[in-house]
N, C-alpha and C positions, 0 to 999 in steps of 0.2 A: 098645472100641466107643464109649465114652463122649467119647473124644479124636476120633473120628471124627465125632461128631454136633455135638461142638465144634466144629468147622471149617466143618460143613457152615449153622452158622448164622452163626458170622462171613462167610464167603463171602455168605449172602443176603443179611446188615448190609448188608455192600459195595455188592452190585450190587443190592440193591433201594434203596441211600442214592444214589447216581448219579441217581436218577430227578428228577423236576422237575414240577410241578404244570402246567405249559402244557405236557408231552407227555402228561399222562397220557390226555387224550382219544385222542390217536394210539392208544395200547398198549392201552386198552380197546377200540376199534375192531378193531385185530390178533389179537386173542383172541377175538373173536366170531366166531360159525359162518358167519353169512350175509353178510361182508364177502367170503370168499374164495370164494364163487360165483362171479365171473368168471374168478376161476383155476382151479374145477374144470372150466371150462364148457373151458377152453382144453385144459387135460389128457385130458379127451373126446374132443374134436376132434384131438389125435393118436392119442390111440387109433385113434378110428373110421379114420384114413390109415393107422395101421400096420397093420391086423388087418383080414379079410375080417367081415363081418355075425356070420354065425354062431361065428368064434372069439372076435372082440368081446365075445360075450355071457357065454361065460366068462370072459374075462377078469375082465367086471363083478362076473361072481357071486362068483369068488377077490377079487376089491375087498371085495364087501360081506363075504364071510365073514371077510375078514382085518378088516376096520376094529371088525365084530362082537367076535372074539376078544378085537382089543388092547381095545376098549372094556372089555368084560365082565372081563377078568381083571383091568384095573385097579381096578376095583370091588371085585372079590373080595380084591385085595391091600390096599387101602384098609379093609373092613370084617375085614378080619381080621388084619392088622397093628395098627391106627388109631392113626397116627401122627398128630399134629395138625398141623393147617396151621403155617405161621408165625403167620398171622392170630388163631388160637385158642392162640398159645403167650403163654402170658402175661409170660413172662420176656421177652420180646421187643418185646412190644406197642409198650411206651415207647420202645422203639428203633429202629422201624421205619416206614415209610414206606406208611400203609395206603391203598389205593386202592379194593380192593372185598377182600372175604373172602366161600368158598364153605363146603362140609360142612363138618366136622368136621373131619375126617381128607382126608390129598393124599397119604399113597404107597403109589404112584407116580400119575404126571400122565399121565393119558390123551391130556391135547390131546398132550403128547411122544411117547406112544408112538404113536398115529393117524398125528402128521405124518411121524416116520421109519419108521414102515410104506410111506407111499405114497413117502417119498423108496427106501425101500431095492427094493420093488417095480418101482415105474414107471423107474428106474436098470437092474434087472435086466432089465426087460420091452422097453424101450424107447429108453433110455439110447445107445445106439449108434445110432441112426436120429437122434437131435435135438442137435449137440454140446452144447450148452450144456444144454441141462436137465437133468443131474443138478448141477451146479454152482447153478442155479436152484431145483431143490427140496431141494437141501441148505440152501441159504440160506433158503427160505422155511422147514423145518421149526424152524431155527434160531432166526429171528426168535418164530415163536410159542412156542415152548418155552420163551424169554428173557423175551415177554410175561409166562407166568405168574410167575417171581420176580421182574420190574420191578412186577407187581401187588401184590404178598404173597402167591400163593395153593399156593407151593409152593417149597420145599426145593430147591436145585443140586442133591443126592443125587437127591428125587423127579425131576429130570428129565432127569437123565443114567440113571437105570437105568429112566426111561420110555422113553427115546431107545432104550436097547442091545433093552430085550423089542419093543419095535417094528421096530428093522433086523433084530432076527433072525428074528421073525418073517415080516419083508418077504420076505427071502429064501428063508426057506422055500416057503412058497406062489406066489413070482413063478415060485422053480425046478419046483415043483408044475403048476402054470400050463403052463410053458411043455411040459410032458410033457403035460398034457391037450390044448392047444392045436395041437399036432405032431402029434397023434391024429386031429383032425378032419380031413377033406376038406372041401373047398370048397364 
């Protein structure tokens, strides 16, 4: 285990040392909540083309239940693992590239598993109606998941096994979804 957490912080060295002071305004941007409003606003808007009113509305509600989940178990896994950020690892500190640091404790990364929930979701759901957009929220969930260790606020490990509990759970409930949704009438 120990070889493994070894790795996982020379890989942050790496890719959080890559960074550069005139982007970091970018990546602090990419990491916030209310930069990506206009991409939800977009992902909306196919919804609402693919799905009659009333299936729409579950869809929403498997949205908000899933985005719930990934959030909330990350929490859980965070306060009951608590593994410390890079940011509070003190061995590190000196060698790392600090941009903002959050809690205590980052595994796993919420904002990772959030994003590849709606990547693995809205791919399931909808993915074959718009070619390009799962190729598009793969790369967006990508880009913010990459935001938090360009920042220091999380571990490769924390956001590769935030990415996996987020697709998997994407899938579950889009597949869920699409069995409630098939239920309704028009």
């Amino acid at each position: 285990m120990n070889g493994l957490i070894e790795k996982d912080q020379q890989l942050l060295l790496f890719l959080n040392g890559l960074g550069n002071s005139t982007f970091d305004p970018f990546w602090l941007t990419v990491t916030g909540k209310w930069f990506w409003i206009p991409f939800y606003a977009i992902l909306l808007y196919l919804l609402y083309k693919s799905f009659p009113l009333k299936k729409l509305l579950f869809v929403l509600i498997f949205i908000t239940i899933g985005i719930t989940i990934s959030d909330q178990l990350a929490g859980i896994f965070k306060h009951g693992i608590e593994r410390f950020r890079p940011c509070h690892t003190d061995a590190l500190i000196p060698h790392m590239r600090m941009v903002i640091c959050g809690g205590n404790y980052g595994f796993y990364s919420s904002h990772s598993s959030n994003s590849f929930f709606l990547f693995s979701f809205l791919t399931i759901l909808i993915g074959k109606n718009y070619r390009y957009l799962p190729y598009i929220l793969f790369i967006w969930a990508s880009i913010v998941s990459y935001s938090r260790i360009y920042l220091g606020v999380h571990f490769p490990f924390d956001i590769a096994f935030g990415a996996a509990v987020g697709f998997l759970l994407g899938g579950v409930l889009a597949n869920l979804a699409k069995k409630v949704v098939n239920k309704q009438s028009v």
